[in-house]
C-alpha positions in Angstrom: -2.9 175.3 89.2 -0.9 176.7 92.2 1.2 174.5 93.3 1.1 173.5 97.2 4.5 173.8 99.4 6.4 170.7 100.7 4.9 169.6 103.9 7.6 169.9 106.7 8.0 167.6 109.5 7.4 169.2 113.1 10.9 170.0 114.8 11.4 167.0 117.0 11.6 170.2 119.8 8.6 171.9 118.7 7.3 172.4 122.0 10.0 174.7 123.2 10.0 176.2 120.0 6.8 177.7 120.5 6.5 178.0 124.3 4.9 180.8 126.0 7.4 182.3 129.0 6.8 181.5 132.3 9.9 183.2 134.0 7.9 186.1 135.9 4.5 186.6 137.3 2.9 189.4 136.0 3.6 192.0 133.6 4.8 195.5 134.7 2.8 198.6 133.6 3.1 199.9 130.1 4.8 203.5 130.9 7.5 201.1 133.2 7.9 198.7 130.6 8.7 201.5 128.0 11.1 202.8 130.2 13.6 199.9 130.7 12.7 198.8 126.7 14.6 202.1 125.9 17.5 200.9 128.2 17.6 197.2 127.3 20.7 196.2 124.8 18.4 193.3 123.7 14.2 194.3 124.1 13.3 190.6 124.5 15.0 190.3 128.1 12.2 192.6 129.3 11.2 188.9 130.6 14.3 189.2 132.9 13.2 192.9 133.9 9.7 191.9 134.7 11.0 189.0 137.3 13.4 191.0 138.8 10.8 194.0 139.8 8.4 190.8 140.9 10.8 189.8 143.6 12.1 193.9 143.7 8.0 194.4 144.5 6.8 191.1 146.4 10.2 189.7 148.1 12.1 193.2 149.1 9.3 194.7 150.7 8.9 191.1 153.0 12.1 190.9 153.8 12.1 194.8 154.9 9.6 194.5 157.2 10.6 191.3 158.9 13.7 193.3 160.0 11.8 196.2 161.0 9.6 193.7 163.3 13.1 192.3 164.5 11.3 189.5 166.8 8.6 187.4 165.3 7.4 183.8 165.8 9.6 181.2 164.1 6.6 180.2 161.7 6.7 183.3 160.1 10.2 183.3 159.3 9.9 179.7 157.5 6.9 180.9 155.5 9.0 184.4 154.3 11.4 181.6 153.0 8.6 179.0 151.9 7.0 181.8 149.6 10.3 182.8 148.4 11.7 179.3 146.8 8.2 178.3 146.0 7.9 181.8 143.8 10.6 182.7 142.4 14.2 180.1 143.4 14.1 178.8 140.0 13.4 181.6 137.9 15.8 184.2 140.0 18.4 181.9 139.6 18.4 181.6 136.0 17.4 185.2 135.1 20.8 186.1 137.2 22.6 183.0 135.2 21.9 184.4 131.7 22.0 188.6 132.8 25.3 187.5 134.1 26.3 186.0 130.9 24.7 188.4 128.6 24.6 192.4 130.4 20.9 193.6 129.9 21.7 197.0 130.2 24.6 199.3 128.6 28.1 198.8 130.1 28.6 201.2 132.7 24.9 201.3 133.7 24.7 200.4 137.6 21.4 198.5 136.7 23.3 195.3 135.5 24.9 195.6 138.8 21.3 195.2 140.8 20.5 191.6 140.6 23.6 190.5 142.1 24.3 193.2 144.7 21.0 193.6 145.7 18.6 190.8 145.0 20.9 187.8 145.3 21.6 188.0 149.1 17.9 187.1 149.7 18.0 184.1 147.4 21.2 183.0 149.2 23.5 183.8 146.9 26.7 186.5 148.7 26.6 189.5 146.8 28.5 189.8 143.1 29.5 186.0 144.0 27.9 184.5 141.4 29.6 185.9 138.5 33.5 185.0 139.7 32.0 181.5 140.3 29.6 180.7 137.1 30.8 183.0 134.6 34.4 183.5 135.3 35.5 180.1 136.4 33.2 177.2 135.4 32.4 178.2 131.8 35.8 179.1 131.1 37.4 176.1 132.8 34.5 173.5 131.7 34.1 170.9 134.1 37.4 170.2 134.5 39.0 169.9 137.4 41.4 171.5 139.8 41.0 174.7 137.9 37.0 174.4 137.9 36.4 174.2 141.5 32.7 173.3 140.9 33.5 170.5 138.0 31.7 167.1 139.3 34.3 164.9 136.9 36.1 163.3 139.4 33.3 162.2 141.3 31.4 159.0 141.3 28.4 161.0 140.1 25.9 158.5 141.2 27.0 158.4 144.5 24.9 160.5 146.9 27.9 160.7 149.9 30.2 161.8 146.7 27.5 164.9 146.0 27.6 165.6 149.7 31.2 166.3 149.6 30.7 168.2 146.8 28.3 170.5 148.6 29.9 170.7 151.4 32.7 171.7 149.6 31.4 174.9 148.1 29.8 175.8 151.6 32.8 175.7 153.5 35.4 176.2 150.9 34.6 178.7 148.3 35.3 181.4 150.3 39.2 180.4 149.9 39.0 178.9 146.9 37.4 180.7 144.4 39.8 183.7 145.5 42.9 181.3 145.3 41.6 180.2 141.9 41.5 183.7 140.5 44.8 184.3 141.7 46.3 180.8 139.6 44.9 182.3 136.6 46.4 185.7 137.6 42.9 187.4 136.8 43.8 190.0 140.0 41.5 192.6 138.9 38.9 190.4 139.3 40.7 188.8 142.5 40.5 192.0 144.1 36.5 192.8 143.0 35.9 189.1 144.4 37.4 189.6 147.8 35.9 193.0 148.3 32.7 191.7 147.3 33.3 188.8 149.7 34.1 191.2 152.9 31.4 193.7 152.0 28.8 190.8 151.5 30.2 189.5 155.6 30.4 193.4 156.9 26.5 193.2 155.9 25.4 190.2 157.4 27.3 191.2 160.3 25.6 194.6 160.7 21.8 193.9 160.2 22.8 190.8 162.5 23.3 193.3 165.0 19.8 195.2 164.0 17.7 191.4 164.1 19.5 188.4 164.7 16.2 186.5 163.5 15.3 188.4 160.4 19.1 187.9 159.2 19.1 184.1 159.8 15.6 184.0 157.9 16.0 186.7 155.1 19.7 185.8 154.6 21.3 182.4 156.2 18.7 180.1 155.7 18.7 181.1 152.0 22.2 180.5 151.6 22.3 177.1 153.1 18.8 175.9 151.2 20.1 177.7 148.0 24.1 176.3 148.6 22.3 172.2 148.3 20.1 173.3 145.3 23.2 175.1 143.1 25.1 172.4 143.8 22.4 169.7 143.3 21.5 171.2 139.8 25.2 172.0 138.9 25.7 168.1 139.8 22.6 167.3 137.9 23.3 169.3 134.7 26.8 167.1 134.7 26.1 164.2 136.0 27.0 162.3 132.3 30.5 162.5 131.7 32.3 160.7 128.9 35.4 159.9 130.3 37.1 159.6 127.0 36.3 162.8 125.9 35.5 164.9 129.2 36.7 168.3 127.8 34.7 168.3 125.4 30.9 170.6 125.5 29.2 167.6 123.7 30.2 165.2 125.7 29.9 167.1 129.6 26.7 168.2 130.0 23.7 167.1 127.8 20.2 168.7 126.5 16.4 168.2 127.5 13.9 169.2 125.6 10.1 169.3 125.9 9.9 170.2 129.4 8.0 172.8 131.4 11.3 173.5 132.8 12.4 175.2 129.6 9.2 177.6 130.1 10.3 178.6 133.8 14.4 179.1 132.9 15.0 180.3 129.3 15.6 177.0 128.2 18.5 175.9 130.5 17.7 172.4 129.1 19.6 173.0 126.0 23.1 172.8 127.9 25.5 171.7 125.7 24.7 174.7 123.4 25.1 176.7 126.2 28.6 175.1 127.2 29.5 175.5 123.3 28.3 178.8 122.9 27.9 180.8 126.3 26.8 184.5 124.6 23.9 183.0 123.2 21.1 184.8 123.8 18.7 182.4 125.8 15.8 182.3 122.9 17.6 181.4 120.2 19.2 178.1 122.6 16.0 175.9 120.9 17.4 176.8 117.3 20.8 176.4 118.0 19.9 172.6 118.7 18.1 172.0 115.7 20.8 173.7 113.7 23.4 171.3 115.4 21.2 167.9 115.5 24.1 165.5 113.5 26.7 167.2 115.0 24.5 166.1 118.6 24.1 162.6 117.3 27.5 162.2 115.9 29.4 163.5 119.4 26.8 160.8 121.2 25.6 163.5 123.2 22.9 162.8 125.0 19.2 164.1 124.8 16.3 163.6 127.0 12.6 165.0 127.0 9.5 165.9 128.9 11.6 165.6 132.2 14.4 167.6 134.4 17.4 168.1 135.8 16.1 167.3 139.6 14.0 163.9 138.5 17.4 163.1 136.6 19.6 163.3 139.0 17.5 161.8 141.5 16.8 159.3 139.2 20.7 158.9 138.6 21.3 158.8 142.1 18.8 156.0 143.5 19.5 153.5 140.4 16.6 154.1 138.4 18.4 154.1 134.9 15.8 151.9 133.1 13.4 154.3 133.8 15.4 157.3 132.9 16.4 155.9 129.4 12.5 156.0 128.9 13.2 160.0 128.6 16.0 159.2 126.3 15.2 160.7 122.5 17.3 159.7 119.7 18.1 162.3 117.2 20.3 162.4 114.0 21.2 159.7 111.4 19.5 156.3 112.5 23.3 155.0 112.4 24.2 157.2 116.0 20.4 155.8 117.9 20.8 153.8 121.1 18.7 151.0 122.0 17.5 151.5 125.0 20.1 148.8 126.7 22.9 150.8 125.2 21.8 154.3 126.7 21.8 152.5 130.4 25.2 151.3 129.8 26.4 154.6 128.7 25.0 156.1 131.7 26.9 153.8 133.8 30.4 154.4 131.9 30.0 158.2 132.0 29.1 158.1 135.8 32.8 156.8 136.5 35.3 159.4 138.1 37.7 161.1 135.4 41.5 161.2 136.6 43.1 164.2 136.6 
């Protein structure tokens, strides 16, 4: 008599394990596809190729002819920027995050260069900008402050005024001090491509300023100040929970979410401790990583929410709503590491306090 296989209980993340994508919009053709499959150093980011040829082939072409038009009705200019964030904010964002991280194309190949030369301006982003900031500075310095300009540790982190400095920091500051921290850490290669990028990225603005004054503030300033509070808001989100007595450490600076749509629309930027541990990791295998790591989680006392993301959380965080936030809360590991749900609120309130430095 055959005998029947173990039954296996469901990973506790089983709905990001087998989530369909929802990063682009539509498919390109076949022949196009084939073509940047032969070029790609890892064929399942075709998902990034396909959004960045939706905004190449819906966005670029807008913003084109609203400069071309030069003088339109106000109106118009608001829904070019409503259709954009509605669209695509979200999933540009994170296909440049993890392309930045990971190159999708051969080194050398200008391609890896388009997304944040070309495309970023028009989500608000000054061109090759990105990079310096996320990839350079905050993953290597982790949250931790001076040297991670963007880290939120000392901060009250439920403390709305606290996150308006903190935004208005990076929109009048990082100009000066993303250059100034690359030259601390004596990176002057990259000192010199972040400056040039910065006065290249000004000469532009500058220029088609002179071509429409209205299309530039539409197709390029608007963006930067709408995308400037939402970077900020989700970097502020995504480390909001910081365990003072351990704040250099991945496990304890960040924490995951599983379950959640988001995951669908951002290659599963929920799992962001194993992203902080492990920055190379290629987005799909984020999910596993988790479940591979799910003592070491619970041991740490990382933290883990579901079905929920980082905007409701740090809204949540921010208007007091903790009882209703530990609702999300899932415990995971050895029953000896689970909350109750009185002890998460409390840990939420001790990890919201400001770290010294």
């Amino acid at each position: 008599m055959a005998q029947l296989a173990p039954k296996t209980e469901p990973a506790i993340n089983e709905a990001d394990l087998t989530a369909d994508r929802w990063e682009y919009l539509f498919s390109l053709p076949e022949f196009v596809e084939s073509y940047f499959l032969e070029m790609l150093v890892d064929k399942r980011d075709i998902v990034m190729v396909r959004l960045m040829m939706n905004v190449t082939l819906v966005m670029l072409p807008m913003a084109v002819l609203l400069f071309l038009w030069g003088s339109f009705h106000p109106l118009i200019g608001l829904a070019y920027v409503v259709i954009n964030y509605a669209l695509f904010i979200q999933r540009y964002v994170l296909t440049l995050h993890f392309s930045s991280h990971r190159k999708l194309f051969a080194k050398g190949n200008i391609l890896n260069q388009y997304p944040a030369y070309v495309l970023s301006p028009l989500f608000g982003l000054p061109s090759g900008s990105y990079y310096f900031h996320h990839v350079v500075m905050h993953h290597i310095e982790n949250n931790v402050f001076p040297y991670d300009v963007s880290a939120t540790m000392h901060y009250q982190r439920d403390n709305f005024l606290h996150f308006l400095h903190y935004w208005l920091r990076y929109v009048i500051a990082i100009w000066v001090q993303l250059p100034y921290y690359l030259f601390r850490r004596s990176r002057y290669g990259l000192l010199v491509q972040c400056v040039t990028s910065q006065v290249l990225y000004f000469i532009m603005v500058a220029a088609l300023w002179r071509v429409s004054p209205q299309a530039t503030f539409w197709v390029l300033i608007a963006p930067f100040l709408a995308s400037s509070f939402l970077l900020m808001f989700g970097n502020w989100s995504q480390h909001i929970f910081v365990n003072p007595k351990n704040h250099e450490d991945s496990y304890n600076l960040t924490y995951n979410i599983i379950n959640t749509d988001m995951n669908k629309l951002t290659y599963n930027d929920g799992y962001h401790i194993g992203h902080h541990v492990s920055s190379r990791l290629h987005w799909s295998e984020l999910p596993q990583w988790f479940n591979r790591n799910i003592n070491k989680l619970a041991e740490k006392g990382s933290l883990t929410f579901c079905k929920v993301d980082y905007v409701a959380i740090g809204f949540m965080c921010m208007t007091g709503q903790l009882e209703k936030l530990a609702g999300y809360y899932v415990n995971i590991g050895p029953p000896s590491t689970h909350r109750t749900k009185a002890e998460v609120v409390e840990t939420m309130r001790a990890w919201f306090k400001p770290v010294p430095y």
